[in-house]
C-alpha positions as CSV (number, residue, x, y, z in Angstrom):
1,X,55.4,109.0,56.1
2,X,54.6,105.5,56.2
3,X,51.3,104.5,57.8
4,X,53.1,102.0,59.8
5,X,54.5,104.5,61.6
6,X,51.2,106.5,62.7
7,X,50.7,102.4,64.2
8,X,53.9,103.0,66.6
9,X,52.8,106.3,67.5
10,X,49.5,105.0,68.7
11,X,51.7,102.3,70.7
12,X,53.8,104.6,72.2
13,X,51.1,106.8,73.3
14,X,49.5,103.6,74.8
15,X,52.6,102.2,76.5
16,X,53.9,105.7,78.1
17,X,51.2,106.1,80.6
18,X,53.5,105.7,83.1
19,X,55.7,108.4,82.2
20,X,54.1,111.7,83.3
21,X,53.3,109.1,87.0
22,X,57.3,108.5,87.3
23,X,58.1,112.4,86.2
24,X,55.7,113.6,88.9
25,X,56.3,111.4,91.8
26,X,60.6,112.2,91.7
27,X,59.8,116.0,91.1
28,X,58.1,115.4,94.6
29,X,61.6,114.9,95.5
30,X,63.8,116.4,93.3
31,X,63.3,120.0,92.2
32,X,64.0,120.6,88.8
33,X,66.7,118.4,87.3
34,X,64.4,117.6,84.2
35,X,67.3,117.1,81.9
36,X,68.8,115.0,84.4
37,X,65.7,112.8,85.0
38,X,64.8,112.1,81.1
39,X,68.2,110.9,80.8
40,X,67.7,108.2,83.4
41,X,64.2,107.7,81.6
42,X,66.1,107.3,78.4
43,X,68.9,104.7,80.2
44,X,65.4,102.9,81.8
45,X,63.9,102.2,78.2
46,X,67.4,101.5,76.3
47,X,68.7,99.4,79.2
48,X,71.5,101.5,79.0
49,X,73.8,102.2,81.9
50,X,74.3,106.0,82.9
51,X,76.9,107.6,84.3
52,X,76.4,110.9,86.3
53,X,79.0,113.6,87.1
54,X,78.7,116.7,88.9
55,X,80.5,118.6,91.9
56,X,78.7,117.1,95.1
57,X,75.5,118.5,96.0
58,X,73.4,118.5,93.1
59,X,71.2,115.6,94.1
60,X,72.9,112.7,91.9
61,X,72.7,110.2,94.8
62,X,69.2,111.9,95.7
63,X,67.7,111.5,91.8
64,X,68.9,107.5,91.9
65,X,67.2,106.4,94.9
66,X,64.6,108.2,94.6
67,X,63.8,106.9,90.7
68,X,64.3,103.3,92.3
69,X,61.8,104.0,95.1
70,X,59.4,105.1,92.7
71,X,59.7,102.0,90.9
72,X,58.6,98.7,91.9
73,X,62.2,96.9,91.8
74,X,65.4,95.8,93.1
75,X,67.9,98.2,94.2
76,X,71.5,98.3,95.8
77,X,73.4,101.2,96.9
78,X,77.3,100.5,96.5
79,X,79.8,102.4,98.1
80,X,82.9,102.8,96.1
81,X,86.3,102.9,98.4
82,X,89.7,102.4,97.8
83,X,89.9,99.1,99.8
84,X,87.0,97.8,97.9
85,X,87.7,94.0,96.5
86,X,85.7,92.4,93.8
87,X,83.6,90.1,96.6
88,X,82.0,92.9,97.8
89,X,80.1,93.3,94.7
90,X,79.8,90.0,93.0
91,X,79.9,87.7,96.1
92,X,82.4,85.0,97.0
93,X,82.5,81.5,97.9
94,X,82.3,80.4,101.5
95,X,84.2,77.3,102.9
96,X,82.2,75.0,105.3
97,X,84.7,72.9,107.3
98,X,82.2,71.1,108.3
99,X,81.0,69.1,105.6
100,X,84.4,70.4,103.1
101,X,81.9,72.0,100.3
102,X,81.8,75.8,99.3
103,X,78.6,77.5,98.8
104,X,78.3,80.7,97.0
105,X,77.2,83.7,98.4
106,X,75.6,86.1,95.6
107,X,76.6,90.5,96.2
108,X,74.5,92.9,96.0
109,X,75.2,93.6,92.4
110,X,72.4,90.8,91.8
111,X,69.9,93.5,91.7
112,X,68.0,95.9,89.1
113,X,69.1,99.0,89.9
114,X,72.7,99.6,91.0
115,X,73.7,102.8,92.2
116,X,77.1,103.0,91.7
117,X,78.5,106.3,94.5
118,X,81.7,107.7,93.4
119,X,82.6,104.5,91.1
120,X,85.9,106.5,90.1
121,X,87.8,105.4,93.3
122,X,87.1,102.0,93.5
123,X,91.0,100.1,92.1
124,X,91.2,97.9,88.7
125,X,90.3,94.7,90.0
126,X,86.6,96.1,91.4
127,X,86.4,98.0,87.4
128,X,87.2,94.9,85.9
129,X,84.2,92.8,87.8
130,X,82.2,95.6,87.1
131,X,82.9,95.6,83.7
132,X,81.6,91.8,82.8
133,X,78.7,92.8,84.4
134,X,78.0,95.2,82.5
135,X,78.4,94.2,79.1
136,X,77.2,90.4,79.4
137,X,74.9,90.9,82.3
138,X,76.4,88.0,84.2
139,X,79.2,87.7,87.3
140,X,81.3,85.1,87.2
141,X,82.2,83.1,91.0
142,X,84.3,80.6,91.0
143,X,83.9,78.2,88.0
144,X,80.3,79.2,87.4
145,X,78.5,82.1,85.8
146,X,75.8,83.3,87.3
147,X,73.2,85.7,85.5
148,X,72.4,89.2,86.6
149,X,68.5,89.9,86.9
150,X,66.6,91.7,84.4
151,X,66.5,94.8,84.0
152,X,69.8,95.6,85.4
153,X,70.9,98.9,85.7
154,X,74.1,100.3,86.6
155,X,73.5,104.4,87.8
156,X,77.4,105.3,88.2
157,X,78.1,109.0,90.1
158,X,81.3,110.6,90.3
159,X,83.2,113.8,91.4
160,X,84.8,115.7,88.5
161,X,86.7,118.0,91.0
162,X,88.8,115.8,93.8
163,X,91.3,113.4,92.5
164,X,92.9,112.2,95.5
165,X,92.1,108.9,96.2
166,X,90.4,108.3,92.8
167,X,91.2,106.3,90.1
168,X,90.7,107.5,85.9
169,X,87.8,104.8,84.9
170,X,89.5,102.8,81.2
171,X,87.8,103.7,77.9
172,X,86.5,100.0,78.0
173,X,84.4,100.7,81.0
174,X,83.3,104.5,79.7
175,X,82.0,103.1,76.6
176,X,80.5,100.7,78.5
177,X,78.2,103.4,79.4
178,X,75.7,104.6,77.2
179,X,75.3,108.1,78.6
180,X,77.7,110.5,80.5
181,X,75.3,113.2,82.0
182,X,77.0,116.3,83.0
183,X,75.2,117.9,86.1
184,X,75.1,121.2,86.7
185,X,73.8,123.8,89.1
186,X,70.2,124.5,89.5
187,X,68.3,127.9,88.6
188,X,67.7,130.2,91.6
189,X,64.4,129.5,91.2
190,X,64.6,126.3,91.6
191,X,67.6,126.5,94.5
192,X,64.9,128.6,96.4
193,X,62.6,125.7,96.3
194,X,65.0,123.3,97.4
195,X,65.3,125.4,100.4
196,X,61.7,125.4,101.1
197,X,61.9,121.8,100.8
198,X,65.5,121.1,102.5
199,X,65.9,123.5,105.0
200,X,65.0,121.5,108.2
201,X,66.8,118.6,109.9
202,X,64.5,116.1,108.8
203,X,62.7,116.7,105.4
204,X,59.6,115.1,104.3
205,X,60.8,112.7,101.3
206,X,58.4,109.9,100.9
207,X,58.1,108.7,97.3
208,X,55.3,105.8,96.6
209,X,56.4,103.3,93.9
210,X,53.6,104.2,90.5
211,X,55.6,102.2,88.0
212,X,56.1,98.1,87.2
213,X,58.9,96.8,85.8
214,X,57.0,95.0,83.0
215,X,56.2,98.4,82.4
216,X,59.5,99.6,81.4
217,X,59.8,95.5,79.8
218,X,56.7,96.3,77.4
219,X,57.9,100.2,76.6
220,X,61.4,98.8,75.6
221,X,59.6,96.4,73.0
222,X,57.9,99.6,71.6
223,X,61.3,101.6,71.4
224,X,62.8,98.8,69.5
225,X,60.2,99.4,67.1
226,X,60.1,103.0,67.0
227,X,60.9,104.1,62.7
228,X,64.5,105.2,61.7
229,X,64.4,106.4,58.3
230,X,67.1,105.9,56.1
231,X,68.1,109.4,55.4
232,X,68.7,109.6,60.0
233,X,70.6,106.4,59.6
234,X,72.7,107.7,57.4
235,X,72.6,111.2,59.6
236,X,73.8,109.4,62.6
237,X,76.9,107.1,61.0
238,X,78.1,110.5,59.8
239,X,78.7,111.8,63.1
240,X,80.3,109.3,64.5
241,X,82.6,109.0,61.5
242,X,83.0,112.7,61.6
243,X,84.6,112.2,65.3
244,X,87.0,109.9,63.7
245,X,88.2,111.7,59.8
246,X,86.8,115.4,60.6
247,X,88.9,116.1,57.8
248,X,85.9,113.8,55.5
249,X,83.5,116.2,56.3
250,X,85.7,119.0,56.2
251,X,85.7,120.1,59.7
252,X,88.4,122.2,61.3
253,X,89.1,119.9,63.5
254,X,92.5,118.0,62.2
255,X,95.1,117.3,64.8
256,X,92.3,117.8,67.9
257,X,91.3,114.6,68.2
258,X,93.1,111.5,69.4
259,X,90.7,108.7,68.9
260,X,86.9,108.7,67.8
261,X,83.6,107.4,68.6
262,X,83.4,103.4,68.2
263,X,80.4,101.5,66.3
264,X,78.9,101.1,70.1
265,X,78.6,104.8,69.7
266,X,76.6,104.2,67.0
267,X,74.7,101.6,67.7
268,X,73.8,103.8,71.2
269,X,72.8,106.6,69.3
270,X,70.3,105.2,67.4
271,X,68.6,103.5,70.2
272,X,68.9,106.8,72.7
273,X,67.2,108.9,69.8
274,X,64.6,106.3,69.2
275,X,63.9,106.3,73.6
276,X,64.2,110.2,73.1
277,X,61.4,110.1,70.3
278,X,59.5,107.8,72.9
279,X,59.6,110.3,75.6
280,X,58.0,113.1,73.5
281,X,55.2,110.5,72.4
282,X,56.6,110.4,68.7
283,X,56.8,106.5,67.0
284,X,59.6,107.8,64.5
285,X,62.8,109.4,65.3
286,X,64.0,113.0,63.9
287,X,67.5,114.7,63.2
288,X,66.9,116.4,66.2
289,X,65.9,113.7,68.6
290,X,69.7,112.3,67.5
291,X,71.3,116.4,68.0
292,X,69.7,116.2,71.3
293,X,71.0,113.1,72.5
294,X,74.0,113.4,71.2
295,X,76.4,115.1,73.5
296,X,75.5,112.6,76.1
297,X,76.3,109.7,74.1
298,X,79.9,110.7,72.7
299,X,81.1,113.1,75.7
300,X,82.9,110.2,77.2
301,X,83.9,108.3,73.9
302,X,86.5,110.9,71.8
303,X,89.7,111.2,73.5
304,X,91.4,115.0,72.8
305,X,94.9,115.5,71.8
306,X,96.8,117.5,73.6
307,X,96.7,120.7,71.1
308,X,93.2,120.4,72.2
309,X,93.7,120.5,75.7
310,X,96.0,123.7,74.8
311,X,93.4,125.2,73.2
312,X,91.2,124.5,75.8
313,X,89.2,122.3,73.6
314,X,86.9,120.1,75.4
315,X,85.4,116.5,74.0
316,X,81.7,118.1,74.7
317,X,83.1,121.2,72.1
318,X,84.3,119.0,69.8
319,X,80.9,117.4,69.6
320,X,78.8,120.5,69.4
321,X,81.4,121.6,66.1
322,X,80.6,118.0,64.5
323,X,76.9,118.6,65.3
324,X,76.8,122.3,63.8
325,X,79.7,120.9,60.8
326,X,77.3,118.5,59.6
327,X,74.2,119.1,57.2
328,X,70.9,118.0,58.8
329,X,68.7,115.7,56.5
């Protein structure tokens, strides 16, 4: 192993003191949930927007705000509706009769941390504004483009189950996202702790804020750094390209896939490994940093063909086969 990289180590150690602070202050909050919480660690140090579904009452909404309390930032809650328009987001200009100019109002997407509730009902028009901001990090009002602050998050939750009054989010704005976390019930353990902690009419859920932005700033400067070798390079541009010709790698998986991973995928999973190596205080990234992330990154950007919808086949399925299909370096 290259010495270079016992040097990142060191500087990942150094940098992730505020970590175990963040971890410990939401689990005030929020009982278990780990996976769920190093995910939105992982989105925090990749600048990486994070999508979140789950049947209601699992605590998506409750995780969000209480990770933005906990850090010392910007942060808007947005309400996704039906009747939402585009200027409830971005802003709009105001007429003044007075003097005949417009001044420009800025939404409460000028934030860091964007909470997105139920974003599957919100119509086209409000996806589409959502969707420059984004992937350029600016709103445009008007003639004039305005740039979103840094970081800027977008934390997206939605309901798997209902479907009236909701509208299917486009592939553009899914891969938009770099992770799709599926949420899922807690252990009885831990649901007998929430009750401890949530059974009265007013619970006790103060969070202090123990983290700085130029915190996460100087972290995402180490995770850039953080050594790929070669040989995981390679590892990871084979599974995406095994989501697109299965039949390449000879997976049983012809005729079960309608469209594969893109080179955002790929570009995603490298930099989700390298934030996964981060969190487990490691300045190099392993085959299994990339099998561990994985699912979350290319859930939500395979489509399924019908025969495997017949079969039952899900896009998280398909994923595990390519994952236990390919050799490991």
């Amino acid at each position: 192993m290259p010495s270079a990289t016992d040097e990142i180590t060191r500087q990942v150690q150094e940098h992730s003191h505020w970590i175990v602070p963040l971890q410990t202050e939401i689990a005030r909050v929020v009982v278990g949930q780990k996976y769920l919480i190093d995910r939105l660690l992982i989105g925090l140090l990749t600048n990486g927007h994070v999508l979140l579904e789950g049947v209601p009452g699992l605590a998506k909404t409750l995780t969000v705000k209480t990770l933005a309390s906990a850090v010392k930032t910007g942060f808007s809650r947005l309400q996704f509706t039906p009747d939402l328009l585009p200027a409830d987001l971005i802003g709009t200009l105001i007429y003044n009769p007075r003097d005949g100019a417009f001044t420009t109002k800025l939404g409460p997407l000028f934030s860091n941390l964007i909470l997105a509730d139920e974003i599957n009902r919100a119509p086209a028009k409000v996806q589409s504004a959502l969707l420059e901001a984004m992937q350029e990090r600016q709103v445009t009002i008007g003639d004039t483009t305005y740039p979103l602050p840094d970081p800027f998050l977008v934390l997206a939750t939605q309901n798997p189950l209902e479907q009236e009054g909701t509208y299917q989010l486009p592939e553009a704005q899914l891969d938009r996202f770099m992770l799709k976390l599926s949420v899922g019930y807690p252990t009885k353990v831990e649901e007998r702790r929430i009750l401890d902690l949530m059974g009265t009419s007013a619970p006790k859920l103060s969070v202090e804020a123990v983290t700085e932005t130029s915190d996460i700033i100087k972290s995402r400067e180490v995770v850039n750094e953080i050594y790929v070798d070669d040989r995981v390079k390679d590892y990871i541009v084979d599974v995406v390209w095994a989501t697109r010709q299965p039949a390449t790698y000879k997976l049983p998986l012809e005729g079960m896939i309608r469209y594969g991973a893109s080179p955002r995928a790929t570009i995603a999973l490298t930099l989700a490994a390298r934030a996964h190596a981060f969190l487990n205080g490691r300045g190099f990234v392993t085959p299994q940093d990339v099998k561990s992330i994985g699912t979350d990154v290319l859930r939500h950007r395979i489509g399924i063909s019908y025969e495997a919808e017949a079969e039952e086949l899900t896009s998280e399925v398909i994923v595990q086969k390519v994952f236990e299909g390919l050799p490991v370096p």
